[in-house]
N, CA, C and O of each residue as an XYZ file, in Angstrom:
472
protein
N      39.384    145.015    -76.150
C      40.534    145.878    -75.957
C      41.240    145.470    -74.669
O      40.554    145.302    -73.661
N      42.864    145.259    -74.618
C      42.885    145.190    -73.804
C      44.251    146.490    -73.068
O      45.173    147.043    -73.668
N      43.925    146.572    -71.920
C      44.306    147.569    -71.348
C      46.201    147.238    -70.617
O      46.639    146.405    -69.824
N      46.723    148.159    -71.252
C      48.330    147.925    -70.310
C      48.156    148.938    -69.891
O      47.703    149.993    -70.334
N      48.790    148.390    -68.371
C      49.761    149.699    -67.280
C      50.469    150.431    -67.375
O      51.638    150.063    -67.493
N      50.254    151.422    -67.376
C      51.837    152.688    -68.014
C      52.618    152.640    -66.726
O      53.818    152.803    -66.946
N      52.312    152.460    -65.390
C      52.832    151.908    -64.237
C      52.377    150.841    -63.279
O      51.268    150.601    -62.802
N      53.625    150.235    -63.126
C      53.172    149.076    -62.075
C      54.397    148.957    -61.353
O      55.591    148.894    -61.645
N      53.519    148.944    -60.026
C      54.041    149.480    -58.524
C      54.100    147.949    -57.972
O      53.118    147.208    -57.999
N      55.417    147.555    -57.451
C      55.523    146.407    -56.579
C      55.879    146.902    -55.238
O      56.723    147.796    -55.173
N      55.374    146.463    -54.209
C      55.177    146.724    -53.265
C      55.359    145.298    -52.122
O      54.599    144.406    -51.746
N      56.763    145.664    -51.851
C      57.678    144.444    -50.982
C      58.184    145.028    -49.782
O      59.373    144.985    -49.466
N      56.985    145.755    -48.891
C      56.968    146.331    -47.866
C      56.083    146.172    -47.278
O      55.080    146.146    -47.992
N      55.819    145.989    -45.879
C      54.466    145.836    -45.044
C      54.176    147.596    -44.677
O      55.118    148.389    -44.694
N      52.772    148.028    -44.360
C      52.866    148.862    -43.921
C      51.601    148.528    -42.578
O      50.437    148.190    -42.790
N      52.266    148.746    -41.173
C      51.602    148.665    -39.997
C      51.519    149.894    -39.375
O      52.372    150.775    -39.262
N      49.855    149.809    -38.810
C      49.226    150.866    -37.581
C      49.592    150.319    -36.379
O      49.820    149.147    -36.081
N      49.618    151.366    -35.703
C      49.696    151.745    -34.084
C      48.891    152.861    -33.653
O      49.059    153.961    -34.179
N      47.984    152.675    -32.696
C      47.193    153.492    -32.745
C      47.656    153.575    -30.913
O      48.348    152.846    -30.203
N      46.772    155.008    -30.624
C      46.894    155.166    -28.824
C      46.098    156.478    -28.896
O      45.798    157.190    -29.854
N      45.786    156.596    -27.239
C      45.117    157.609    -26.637
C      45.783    157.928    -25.390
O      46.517    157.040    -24.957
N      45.678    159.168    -24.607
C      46.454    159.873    -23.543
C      45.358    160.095    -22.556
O      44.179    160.069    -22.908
N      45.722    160.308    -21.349
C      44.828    161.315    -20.607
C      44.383    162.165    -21.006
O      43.185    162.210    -20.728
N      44.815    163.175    -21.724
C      44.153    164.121    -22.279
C      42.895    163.974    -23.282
O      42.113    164.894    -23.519
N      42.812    162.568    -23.883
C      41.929    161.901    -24.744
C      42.371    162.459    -26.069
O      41.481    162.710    -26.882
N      43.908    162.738    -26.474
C      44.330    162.818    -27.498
C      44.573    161.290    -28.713
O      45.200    160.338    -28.248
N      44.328    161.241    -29.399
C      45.253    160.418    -30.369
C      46.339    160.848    -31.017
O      46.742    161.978    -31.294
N      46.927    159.323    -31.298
C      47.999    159.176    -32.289
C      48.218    158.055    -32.974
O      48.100    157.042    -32.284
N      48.503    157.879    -34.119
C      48.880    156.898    -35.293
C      49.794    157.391    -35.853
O      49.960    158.499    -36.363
N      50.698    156.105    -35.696
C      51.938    155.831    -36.844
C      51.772    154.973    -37.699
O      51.152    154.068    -37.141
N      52.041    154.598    -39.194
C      52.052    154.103    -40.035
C      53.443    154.130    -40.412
O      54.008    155.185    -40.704
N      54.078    152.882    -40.417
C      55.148    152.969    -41.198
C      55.067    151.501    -41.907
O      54.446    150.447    -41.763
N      56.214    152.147    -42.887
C      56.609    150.730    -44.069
C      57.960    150.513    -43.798
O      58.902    151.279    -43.596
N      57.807    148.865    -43.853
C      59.112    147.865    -42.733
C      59.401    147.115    -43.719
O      58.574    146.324    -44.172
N      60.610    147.241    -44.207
C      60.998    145.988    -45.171
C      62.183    145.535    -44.368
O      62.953    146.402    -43.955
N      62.397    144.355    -44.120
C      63.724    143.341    -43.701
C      63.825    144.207    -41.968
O      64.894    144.576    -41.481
N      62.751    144.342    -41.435
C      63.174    144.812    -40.115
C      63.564    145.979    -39.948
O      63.855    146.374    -38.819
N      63.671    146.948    -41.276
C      64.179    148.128    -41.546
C      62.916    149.269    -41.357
O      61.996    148.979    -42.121
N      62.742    150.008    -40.862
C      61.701    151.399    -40.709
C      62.252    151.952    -41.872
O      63.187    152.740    -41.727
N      61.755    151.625    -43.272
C      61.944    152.537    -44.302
C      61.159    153.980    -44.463
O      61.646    154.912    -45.104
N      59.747    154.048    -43.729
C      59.545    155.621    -43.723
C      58.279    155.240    -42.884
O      57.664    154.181    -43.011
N      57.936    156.371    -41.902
C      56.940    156.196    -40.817
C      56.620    157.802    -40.621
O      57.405    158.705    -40.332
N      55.200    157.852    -40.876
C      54.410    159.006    -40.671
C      53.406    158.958    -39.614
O      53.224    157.806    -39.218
N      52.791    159.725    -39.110
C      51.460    160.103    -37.944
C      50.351    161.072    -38.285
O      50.377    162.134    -38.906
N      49.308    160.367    -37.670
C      48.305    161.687    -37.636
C      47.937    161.908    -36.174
O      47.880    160.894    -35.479
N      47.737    162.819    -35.734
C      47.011    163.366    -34.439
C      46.061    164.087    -34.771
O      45.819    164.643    -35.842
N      45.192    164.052    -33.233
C      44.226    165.429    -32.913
C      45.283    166.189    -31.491
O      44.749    167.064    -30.810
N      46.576    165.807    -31.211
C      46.727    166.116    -30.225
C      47.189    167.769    -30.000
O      46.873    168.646    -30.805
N      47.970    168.013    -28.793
C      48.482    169.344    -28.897
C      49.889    169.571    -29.466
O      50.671    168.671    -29.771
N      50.099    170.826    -29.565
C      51.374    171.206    -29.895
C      52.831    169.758    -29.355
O      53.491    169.078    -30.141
N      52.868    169.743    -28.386
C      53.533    168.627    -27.743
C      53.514    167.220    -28.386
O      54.513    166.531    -28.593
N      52.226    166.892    -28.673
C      51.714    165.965    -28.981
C      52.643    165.415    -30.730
O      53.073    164.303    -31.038
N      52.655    166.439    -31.354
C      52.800    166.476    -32.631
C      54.173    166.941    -32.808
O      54.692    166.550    -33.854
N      55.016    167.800    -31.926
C      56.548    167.439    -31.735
C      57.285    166.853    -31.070
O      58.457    167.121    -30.806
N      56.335    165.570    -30.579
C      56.668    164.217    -29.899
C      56.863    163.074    -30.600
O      57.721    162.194    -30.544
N      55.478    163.335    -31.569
C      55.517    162.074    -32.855
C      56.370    162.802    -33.916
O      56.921    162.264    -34.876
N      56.383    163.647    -33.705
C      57.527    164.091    -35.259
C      58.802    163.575    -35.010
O      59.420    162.852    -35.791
N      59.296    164.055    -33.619
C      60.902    163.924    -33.317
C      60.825    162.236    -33.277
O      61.923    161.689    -33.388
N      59.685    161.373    -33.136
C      59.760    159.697    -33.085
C      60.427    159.565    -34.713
O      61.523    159.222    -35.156
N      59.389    159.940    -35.197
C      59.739    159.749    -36.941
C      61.094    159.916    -37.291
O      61.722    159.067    -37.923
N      61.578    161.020    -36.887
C      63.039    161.248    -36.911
C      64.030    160.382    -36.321
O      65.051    159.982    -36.880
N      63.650    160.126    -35.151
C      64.724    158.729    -34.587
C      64.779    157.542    -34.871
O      65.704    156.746    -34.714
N      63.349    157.345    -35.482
C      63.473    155.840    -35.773
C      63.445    155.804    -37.918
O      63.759    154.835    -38.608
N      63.142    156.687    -38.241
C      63.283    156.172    -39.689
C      64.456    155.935    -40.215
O      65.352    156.765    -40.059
N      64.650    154.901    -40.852
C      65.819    154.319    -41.711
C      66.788    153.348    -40.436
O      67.958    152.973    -40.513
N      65.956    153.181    -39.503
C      66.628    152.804    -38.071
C      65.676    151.129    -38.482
O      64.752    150.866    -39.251
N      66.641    150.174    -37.342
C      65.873    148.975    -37.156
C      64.676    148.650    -36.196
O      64.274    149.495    -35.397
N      64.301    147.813    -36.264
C      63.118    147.593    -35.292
C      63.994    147.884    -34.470
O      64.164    149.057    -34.137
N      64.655    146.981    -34.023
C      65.520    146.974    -32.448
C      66.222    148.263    -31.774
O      66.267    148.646    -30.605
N      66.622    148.652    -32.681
C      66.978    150.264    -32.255
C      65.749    150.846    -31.895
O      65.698    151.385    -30.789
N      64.541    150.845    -32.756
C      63.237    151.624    -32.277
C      62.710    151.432    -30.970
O      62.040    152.234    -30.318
N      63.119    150.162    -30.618
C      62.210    149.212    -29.313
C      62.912    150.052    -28.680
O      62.180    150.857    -28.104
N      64.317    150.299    -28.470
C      65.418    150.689    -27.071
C      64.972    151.959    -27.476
O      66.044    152.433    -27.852
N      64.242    152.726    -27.638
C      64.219    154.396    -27.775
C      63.535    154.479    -26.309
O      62.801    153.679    -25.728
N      64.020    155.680    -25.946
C      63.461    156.236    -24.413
C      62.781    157.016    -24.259
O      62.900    157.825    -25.180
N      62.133    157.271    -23.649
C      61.511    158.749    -23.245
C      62.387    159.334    -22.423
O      61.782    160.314    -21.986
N      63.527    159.306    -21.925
C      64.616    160.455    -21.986
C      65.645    160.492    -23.366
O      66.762    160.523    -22.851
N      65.755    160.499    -24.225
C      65.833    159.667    -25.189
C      65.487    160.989    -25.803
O      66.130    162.005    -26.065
N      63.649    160.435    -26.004
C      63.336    161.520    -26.962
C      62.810    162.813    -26.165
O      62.248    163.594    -26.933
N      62.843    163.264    -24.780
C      62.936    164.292    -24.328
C      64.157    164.894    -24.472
O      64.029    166.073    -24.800
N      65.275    164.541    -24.355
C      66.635    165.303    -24.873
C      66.552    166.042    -25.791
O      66.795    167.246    -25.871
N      65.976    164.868    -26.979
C      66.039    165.702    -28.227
C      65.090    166.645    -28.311
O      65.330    167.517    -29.146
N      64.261    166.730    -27.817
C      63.308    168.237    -28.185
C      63.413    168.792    -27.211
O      62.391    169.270    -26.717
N      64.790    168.966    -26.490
C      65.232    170.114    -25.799
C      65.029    169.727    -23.868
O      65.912    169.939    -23.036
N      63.789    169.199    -23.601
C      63.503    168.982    -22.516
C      61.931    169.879    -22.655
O      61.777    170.985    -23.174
N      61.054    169.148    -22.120
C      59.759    168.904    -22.052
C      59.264    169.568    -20.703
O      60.117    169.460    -19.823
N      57.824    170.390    -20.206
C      57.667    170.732    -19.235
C      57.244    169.069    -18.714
O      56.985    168.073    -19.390
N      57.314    169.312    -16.967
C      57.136    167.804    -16.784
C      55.227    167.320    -16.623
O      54.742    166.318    -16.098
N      54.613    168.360    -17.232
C      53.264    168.177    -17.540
C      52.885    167.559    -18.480
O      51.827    166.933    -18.532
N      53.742    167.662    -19.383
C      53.332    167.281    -21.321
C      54.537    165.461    -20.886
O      54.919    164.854    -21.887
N      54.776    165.120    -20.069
C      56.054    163.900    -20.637
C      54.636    162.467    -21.286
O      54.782    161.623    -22.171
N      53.698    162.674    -20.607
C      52.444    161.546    -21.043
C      52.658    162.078    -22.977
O      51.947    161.551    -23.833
N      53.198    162.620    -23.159
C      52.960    162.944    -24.848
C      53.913    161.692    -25.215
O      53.480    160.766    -25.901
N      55.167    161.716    -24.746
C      56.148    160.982    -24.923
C      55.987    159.825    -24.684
O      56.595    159.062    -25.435
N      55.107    159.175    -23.546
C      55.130    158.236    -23.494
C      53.895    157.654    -24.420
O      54.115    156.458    -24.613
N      52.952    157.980    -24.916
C      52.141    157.901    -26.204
C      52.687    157.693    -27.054
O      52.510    156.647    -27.679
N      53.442    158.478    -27.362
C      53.993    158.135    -28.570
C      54.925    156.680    -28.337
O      54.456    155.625    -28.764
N      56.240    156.691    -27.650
C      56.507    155.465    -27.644
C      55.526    154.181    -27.266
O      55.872    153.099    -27.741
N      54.461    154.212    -26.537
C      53.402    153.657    -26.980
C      53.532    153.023    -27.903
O      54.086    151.976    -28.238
N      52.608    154.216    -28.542
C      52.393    153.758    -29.923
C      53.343    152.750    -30.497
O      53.267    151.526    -30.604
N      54.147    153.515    -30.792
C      55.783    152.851    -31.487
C      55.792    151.237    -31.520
O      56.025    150.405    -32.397
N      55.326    151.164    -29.765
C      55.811    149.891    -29.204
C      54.766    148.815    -30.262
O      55.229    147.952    -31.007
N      53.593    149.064    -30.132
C      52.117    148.625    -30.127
C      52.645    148.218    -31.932
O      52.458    147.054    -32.287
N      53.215    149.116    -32.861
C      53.388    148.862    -34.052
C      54.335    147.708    -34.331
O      54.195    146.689    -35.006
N      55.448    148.230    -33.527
C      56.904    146.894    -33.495
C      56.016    145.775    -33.297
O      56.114    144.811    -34.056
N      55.347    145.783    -32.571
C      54.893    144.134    -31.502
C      53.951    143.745    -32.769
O      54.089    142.551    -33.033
N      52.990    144.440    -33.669
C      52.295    143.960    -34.661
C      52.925    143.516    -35.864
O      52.510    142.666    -36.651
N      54.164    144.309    -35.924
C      54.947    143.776    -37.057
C      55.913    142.390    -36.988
O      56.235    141.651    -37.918
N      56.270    142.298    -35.519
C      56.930    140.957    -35.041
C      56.171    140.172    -34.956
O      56.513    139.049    -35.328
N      54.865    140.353    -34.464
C      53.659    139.103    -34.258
C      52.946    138.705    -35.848
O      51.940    137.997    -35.871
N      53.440    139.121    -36.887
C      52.284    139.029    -37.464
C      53.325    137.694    -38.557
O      54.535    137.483    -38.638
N      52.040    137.014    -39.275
C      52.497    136.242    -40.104
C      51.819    136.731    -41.817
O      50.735    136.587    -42.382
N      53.443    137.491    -42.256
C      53.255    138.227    -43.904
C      53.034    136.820    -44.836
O      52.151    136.631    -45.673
N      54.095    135.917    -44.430
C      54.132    135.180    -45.850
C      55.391    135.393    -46.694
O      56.165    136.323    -46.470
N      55.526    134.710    -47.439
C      56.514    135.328    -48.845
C      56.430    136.246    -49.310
O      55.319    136.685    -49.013
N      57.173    137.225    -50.209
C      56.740    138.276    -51.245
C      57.655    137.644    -51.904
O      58.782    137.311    -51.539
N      56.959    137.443    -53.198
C      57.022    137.382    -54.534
C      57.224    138.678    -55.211
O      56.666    139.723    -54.878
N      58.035    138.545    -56.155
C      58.136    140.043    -57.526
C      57.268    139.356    -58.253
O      56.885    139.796    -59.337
């Protein structure tokens, strides 16, 4: 017998980790999928705090559907604006996260994919 696919998924996207830790000994990971230099969609997990997790959220928001290069120039005043302004205790959240960010770009520029084939 032989068996057909009722779906088949092509998959012409890389998807790269970035991982980091804080003083606080929080984590964070982003995962996103990069086709043509493009941040087509980028998610996170934490153990961190409140801060922590509307630091990497508001990242997700600035950089998805954005280019690498736009992602690289993101700031940590940047993304403190956007979530209003930050006590100046929590800004190590921000810079974790762009961290991170960075640590993912640099794996996705360094790395050698290859061709994709359909």
């Amino acid at each position: 017998m032989r068996l057909k696919p009722l779906t088949l998924i092509l998959l012409n996207y890389f998807i790269i980790q970035g991982i980091g830790v804080n003083l606080h000994n929080e984590s964070l990971e982003f995962f996103a999928q990069i086709k043509n230099n493009m941040i087509q969609n980028i998610n996170f997990l934490t153990d961190g705090c409140g801060v922590t997790i509307a630091t990497a959220s508001q990242i997700t928001l600035l950089t998805q559907g954005k280019t690498i290069d736009y992602a690289k120039k993101i700031t940590i005043e940047q993304v403190n604006r956007s979530l209003g302004g930050l006590p100046e205790g929590h800004k190590d959240s921000i810079e974790l996260g762009l961290d991170v960010l960075k640590e993912l770009i640099n794996k996705y520029q360094n790395a050698n994919f290859g061709e994709i084939t359909k």
